[in-house]
C-alpha positions in Angstrom: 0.0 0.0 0.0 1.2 3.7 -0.7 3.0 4.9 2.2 0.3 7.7 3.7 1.2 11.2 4.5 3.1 11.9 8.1 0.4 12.9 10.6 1.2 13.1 14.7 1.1 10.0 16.4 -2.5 8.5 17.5 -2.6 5.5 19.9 -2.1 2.0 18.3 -5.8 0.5 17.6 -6.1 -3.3 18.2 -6.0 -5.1 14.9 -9.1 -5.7 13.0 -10.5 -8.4 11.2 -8.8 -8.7 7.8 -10.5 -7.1 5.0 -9.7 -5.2 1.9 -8.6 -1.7 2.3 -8.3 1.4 -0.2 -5.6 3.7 -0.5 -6.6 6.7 2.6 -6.9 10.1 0.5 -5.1 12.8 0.7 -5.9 15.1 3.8 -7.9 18.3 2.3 -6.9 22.0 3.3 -9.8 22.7 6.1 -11.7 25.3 3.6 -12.1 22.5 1.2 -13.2 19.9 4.0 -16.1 22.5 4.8 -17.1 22.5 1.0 -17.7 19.0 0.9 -19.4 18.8 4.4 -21.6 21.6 3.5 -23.6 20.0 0.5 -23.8 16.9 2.1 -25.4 18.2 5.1 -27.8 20.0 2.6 -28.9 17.2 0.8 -29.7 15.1 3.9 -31.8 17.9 4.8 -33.9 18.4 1.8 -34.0 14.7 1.2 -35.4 14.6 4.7 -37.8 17.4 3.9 -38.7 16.3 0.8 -39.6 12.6 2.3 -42.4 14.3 5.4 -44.0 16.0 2.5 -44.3 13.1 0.1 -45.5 11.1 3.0 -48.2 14.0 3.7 -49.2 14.1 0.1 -49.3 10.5 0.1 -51.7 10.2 2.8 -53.4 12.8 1.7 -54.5 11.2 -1.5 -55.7 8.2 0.4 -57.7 9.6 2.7 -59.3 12.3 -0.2 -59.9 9.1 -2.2 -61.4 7.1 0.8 -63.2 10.1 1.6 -64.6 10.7 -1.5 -65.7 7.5 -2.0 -68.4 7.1 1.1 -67.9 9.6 4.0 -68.7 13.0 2.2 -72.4 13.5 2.2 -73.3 14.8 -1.6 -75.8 17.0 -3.1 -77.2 17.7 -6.2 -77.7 21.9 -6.5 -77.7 22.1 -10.0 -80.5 19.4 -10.9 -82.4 20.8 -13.9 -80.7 24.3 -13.8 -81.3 25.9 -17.2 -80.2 29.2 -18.6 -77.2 29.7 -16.0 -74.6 32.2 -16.1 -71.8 32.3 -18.9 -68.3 29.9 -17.4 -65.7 32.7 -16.4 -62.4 32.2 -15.6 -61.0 30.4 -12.8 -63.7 28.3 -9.9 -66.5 30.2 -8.3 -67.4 27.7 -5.2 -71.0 28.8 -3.3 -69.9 28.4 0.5 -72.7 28.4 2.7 -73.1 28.1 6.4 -76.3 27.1 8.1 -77.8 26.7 11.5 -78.3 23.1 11.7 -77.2 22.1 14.9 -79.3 18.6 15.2 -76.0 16.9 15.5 -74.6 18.5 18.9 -75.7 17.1 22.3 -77.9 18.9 24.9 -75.0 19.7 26.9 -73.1 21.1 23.8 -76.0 23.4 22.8 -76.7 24.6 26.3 -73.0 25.7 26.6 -73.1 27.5 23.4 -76.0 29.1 23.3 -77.6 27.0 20.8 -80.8 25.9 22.3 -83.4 28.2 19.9 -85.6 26.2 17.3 -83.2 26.6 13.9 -84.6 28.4 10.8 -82.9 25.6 8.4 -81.7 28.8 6.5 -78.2 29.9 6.3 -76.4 31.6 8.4 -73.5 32.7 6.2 -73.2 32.8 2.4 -69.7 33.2 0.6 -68.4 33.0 -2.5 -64.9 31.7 -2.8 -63.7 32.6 -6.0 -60.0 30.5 -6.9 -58.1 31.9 -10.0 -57.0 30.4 -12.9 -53.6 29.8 -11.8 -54.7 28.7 -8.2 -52.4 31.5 -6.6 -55.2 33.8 -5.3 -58.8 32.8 -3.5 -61.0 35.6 -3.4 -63.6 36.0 -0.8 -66.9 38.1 -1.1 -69.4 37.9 1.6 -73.2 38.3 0.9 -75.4 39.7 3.5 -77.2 37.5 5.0 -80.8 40.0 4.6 -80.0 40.8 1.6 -82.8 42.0 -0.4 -83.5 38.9 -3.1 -85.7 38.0 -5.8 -87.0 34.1 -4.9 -86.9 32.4 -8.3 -90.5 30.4 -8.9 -89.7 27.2 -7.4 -91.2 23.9 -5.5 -91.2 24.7 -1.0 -89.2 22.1 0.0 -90.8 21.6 3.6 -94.5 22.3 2.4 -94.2 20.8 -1.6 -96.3 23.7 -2.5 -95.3 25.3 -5.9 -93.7 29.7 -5.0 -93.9 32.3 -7.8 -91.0 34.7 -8.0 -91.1 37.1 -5.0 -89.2 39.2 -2.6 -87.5 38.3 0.1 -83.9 37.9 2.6 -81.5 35.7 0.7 -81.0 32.8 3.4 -84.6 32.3 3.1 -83.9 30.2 -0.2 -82.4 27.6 1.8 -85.4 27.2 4.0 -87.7 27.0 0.5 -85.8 25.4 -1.6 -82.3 24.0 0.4 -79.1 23.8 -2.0 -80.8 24.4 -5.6 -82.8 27.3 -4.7 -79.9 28.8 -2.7 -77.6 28.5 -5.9 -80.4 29.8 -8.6 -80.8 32.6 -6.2 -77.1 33.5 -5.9 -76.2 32.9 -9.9 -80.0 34.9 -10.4 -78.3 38.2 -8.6 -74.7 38.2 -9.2 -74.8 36.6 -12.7 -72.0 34.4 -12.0 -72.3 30.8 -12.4 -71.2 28.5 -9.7 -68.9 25.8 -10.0 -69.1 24.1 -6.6 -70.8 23.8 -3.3 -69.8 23.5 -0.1 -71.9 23.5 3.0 -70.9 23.4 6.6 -72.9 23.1 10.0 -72.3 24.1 13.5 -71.0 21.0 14.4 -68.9 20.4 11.2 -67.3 23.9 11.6 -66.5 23.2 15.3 -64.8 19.7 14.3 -62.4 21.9 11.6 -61.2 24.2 14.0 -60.5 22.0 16.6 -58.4 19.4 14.0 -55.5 22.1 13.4 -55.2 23.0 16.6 -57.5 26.3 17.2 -57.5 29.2 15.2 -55.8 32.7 16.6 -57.8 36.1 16.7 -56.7 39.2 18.6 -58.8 42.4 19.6 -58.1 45.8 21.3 -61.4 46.3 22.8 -63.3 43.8 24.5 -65.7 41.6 22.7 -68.9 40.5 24.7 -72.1 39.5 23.5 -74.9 38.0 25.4 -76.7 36.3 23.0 -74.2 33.9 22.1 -71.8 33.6 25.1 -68.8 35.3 23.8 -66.5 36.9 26.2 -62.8 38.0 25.0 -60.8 40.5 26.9 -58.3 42.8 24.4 -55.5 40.8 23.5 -54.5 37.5 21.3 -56.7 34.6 22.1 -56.7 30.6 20.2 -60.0 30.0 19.9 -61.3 26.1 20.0 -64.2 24.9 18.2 -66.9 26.2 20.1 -65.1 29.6 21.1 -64.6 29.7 17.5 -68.3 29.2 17.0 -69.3 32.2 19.4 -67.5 34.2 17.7 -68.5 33.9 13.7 -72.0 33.6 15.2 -71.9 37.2 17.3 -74.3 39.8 16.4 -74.7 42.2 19.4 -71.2 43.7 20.1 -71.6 46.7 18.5 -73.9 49.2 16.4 -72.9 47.0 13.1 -75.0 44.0 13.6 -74.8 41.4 10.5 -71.8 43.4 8.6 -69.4 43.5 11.5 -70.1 39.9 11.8 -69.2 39.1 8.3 -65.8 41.6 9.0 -65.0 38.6 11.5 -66.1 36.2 9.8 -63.3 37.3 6.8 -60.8 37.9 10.2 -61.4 34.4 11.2 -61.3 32.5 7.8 -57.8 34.7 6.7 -56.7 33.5 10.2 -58.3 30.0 9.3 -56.4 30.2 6.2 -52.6 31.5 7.7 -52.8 28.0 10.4 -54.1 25.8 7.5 -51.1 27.0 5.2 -48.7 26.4 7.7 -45.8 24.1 7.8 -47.0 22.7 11.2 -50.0 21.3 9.5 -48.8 20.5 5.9 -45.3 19.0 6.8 -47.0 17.2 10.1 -48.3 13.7 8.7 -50.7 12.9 11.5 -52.0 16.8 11.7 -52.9 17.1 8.4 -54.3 13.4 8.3 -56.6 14.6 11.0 -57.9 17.9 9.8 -58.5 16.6 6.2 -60.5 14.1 8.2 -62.5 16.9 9.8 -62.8 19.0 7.1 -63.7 16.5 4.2 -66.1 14.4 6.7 -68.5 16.7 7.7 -69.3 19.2 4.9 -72.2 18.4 1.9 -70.4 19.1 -1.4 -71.6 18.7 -5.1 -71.3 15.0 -6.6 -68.6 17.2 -8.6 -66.8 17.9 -6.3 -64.7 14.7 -5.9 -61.1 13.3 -5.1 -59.6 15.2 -8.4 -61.0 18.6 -7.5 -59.8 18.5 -3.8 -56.5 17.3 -4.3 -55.9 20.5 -7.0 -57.2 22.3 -4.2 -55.1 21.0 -2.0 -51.4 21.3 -4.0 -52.8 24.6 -4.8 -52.7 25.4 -1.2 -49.7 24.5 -0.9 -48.6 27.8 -2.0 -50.8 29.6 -0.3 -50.1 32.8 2.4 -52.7 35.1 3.7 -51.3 37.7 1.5 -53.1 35.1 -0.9 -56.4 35.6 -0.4 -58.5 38.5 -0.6 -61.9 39.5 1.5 -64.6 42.2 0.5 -68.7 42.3 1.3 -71.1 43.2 -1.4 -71.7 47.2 -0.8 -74.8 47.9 0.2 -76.4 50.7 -0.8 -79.7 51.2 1.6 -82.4 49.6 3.3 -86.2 48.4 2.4 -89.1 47.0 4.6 -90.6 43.9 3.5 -94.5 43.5 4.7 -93.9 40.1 6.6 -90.2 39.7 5.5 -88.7 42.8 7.6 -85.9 44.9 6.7 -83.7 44.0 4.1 -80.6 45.0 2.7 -80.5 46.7 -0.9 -76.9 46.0 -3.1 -75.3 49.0 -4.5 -75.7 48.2 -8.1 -72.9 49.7 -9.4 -70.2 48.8 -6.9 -71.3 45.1 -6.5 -71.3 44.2 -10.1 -67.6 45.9 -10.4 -66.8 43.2 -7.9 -69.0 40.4 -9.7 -67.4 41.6 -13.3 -63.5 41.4 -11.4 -64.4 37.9 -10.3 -66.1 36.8 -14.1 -62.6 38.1 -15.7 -60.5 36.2 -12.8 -58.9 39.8 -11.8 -57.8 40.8 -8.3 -60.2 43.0 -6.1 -57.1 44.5 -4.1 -54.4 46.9 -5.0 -51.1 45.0 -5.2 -48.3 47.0 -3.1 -46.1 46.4 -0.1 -47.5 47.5 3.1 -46.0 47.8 6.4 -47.5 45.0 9.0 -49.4 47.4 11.3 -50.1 46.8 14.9 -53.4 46.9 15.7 -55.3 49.9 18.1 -58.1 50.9 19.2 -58.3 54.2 17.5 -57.9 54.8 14.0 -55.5 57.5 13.3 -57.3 58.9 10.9 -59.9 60.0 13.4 -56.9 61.6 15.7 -56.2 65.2 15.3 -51.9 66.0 16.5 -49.9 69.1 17.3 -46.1 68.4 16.4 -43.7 70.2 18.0 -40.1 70.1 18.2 -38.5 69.7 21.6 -35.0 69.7 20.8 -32.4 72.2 18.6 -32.3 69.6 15.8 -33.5 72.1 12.8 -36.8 70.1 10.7 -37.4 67.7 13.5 -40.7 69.0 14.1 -42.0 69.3 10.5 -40.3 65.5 10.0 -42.7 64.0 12.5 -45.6 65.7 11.3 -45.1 64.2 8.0 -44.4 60.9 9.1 -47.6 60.9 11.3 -49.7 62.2 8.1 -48.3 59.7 6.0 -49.4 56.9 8.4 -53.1 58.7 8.7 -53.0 60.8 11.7 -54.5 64.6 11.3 -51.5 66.8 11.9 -52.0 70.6 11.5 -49.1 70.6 8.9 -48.2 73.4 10.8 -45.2 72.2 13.4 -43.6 74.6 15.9 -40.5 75.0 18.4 -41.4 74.0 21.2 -41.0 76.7 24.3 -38.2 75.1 26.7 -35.4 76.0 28.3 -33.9 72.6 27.5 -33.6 69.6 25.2 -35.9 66.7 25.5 -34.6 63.9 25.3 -37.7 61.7 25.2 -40.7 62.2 23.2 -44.2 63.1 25.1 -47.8 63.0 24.1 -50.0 65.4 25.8 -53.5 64.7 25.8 -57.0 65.1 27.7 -57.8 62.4 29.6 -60.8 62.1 27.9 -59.4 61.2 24.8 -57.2 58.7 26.3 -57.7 55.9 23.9 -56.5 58.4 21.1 -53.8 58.7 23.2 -53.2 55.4 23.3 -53.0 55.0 19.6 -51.0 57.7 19.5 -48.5 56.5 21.5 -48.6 53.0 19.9 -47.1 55.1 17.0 -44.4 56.2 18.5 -42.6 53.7 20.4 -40.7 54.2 23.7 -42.7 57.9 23.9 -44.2 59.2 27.5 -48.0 59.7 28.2 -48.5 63.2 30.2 -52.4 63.5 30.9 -53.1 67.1 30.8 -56.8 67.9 32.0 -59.2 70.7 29.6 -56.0 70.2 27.2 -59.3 69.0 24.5 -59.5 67.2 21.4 -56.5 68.0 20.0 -53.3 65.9 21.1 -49.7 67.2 21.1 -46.8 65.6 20.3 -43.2 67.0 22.0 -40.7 65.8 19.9 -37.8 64.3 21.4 -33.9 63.1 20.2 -35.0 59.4 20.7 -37.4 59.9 17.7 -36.8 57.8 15.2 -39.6 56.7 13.0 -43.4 55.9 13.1 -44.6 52.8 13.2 -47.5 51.8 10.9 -51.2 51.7 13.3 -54.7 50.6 11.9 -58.1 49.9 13.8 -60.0 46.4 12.9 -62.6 48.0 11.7 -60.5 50.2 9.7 -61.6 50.0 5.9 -59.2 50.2 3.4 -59.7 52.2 0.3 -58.3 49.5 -2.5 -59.8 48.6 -5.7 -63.2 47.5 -4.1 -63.2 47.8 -0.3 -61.7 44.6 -0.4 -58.5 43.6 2.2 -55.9 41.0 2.1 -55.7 37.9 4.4 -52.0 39.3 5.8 -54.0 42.5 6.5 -56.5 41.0 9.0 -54.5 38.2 11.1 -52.6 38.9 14.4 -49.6 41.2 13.8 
């Protein structure tokens, strides 16, 4: 054998069993040793990445396929359908919510607040729009009274034959369950549906609580009576039935039905950010489980099979909750029905902008980089600041006024010097302690400043500029609406910061 290279001497080892040896290479110079290691180390790692997500996919396309083949409960909404909508671009899927809660036990139904006759009607209608390219799901909410005109149809509880009339929208589930809710839907939007899904209380419970509760956060408390639901400000994981109290919640504020659907987008973009995440997809048993959920307790077209979901699933694959997009159908007034109640009338012209964006598969939102913003109580664009400049830096003062404008706050544009004797080191907002949650917000803005209350001060805040002041940082209420395309928000813009 070659002779090898001199190295220091190493203890003797005992000899081994005799067996053929190769020539020992050449020691490498330690840069090129770390070359080698470095790819090697790599590969084991994506070959061990790429094995958990081949063994998810795997598992996924059993249990779709087993699924499919016996545990989904199927309908049949477009039985007989004539004259639909033109095809569009992309999938349109009718997603619909109702208040069946037959399935939950006594106990279940006392502790959420479920114990009222249901109406068999739904309780929340969507449509899910899913592009061409399956990178973007857009999300528009319909009113739940929504003024609608009931196509002339069979009841489906009394088999007595309707003409066309007036009435709230999730009455056509009542009348005439899937079919009539889907003739109803294509009948005022004009777009025809590809799919439908339909979920339950008891299904939607089972979904949340398979990947592992869903996170919402709030700056004011959220209580409502009628339903049980009790969150203090903060960041909460929601279960199932927590979950449940709050997409159900009417009564915490003024906004009734349309500051539930603004959850409802909150919670399915937050729905959306778990789902997508690589402790569900890359997690075998986790996304055995919630496929289980999901998949076993909805009703879905007799389309809607193994095929469908599992493009559905790769799709979301690539999702984020920068991917989706949520918007409600404007509405444009009110109108009382004799026996029906008051309804909500569409804008005409804004919600058929946002029915004509989905029918040519284009975006409702504005594409651009936004800061995340942390979320407060106030709206700064509801705030009304005084800048002045604490310290002998020249501009300071008309810097932060433009940097709180430029992040929505009402500034006077109109900075001064302010009246000291020394340089302030710190910044200071000044307010009446009656505006103290504008205070709040305003502080929020800028980081590491000092609250001074300051009573019969007013309306008007002030902000003392000091040398720690570096930048603002980016605020935004919940049920701040932003001026995009059509009203419409992304999914990044409504989760937990």
């Amino acid at each position: 054998m070659p002779t090898p290279p001199s190295s220091p001497a190493r203890p003797q080892r005992r000899p081994q069993p005799s067996r053929s040896r190769r020539p020992a290479p050449a020691p490498e110079p330690p840069q090129a040793a770390g070359r080698r290691r470095r790819p090697q180390w790599a590969m084991r790692a994506v070959t061990t990445l790429s094995v958990v997500v081949l063994a998810s996919a795997g598992i996924g396309h059993a249990l779709v396929t087993s699924v499919d083949k016996g545990v989904i409960e199927r309908v049949d909404p477009f039985k007989d359908m004539k004259n639909r909508p033109a095809a569009g671009h992309g999938m349109n899927v009718l997603l619909v919510g109702t208040d069946d809660r037959d399935k939950l036990s006594w106990e279940d139904k006392a502790k959420y607040r479920l114990g009222g006759a249901p109406c068999h009607c739904t309780d929340t209608i969507m449509i899910v729009h899913i592009s061409q390219d399956r990178k973007r799901a857009s999300i528009v909410s319909l009113p739940r009274d929504s003024y609608a005109e009931m196509p002339a149809h069979f009841d489906e509880t009394t088999g007595e034959k309707h003409h066309s009339h007036p009435v709230k929208i999730n009455a056509a589930y009542a009348e005439g369950g899937p079919q009539l809710t889907v003739r109803t839907v294509e009948h005022m939007t004009h777009l025809k549906i590809d799919h439908y899904l339909e979920v339950d209380f008891t299904s939607f419970m089972k979904t949340v609580d398979a990947i592992g509760g869903v996170q919402i956060c709030t700056t004011k408390p959220l209580r409502d009576s009628h339903t049980g639901l009790d969150l203090s400000p903060g960041t909460h994981t929601l279960d199932g039935g927590e979950a449940l109290r709050y997409v159900r919640s009417r009564y915490i504020d003024a906004g009734s039905d349309l500051s539930r659907m603004q959850r409802q987008q909150r919670f399915l973009a937050a729905v959306i950010a778990k789902a997508t995440s690589s402790d569900i997809l890359l997690n075998p048993v986790k996304f055995r489980d919630a496929t289980r959920a999901v998949l076993g307790s909805v009703r879905a077209d007799k389309g809607f099979g193994a095929d469908e979901m599992l493009a559905l699933g790769h799709a979301m694959r690539r999702f984020s909750p920068k991917s989706s997009e949520f918007t409600t159908v404007p509405v444009g007034g009110s109108e009382q029905l004799k026996g029906v109640g008051s309804t909500l009338k569409w804008d005409t012209g804004k919600s058929e902008r946002i029915f004509q964006a989905l029918r040519d598969d284009k975006p409702l939102t504005v594409p651009r980089a936004r800061p995340r913003a942390t979320l407060v109580d106030v709206a700064p664009q509801q705030i009304r600041v005084q800048v002045e400049n604490g310290t002998r830096t020249p501009g300071l003062g008309r810097r932060v006024d433009s940097a709180l404008r430029a992040n929505g706050f009402l500034t006077t544009k109109a900075p001064v010097n302010a009246d000291r004797q020394r340089t302030l080191t710190r910044t200071v907002v000044t307010y009446d302690p009656r505006w103290d949650r504008s205070a709040k917000t305003l502080a929020t803005a800028l980081p590491g400043s000092e609250l001074r209350p300051v009573k019969g001060q007013g309306a008007l805040l002030k902000v003392i500029a000091g040398t720690d002041f570096k930048q603002v940082r980016p605020v935004r209420a919940e049920e701040e609406v932003r001026a995009d395309k059509l009203s419409a928000v992304t999914g990044d813009q409504v989760v937990c910061p």
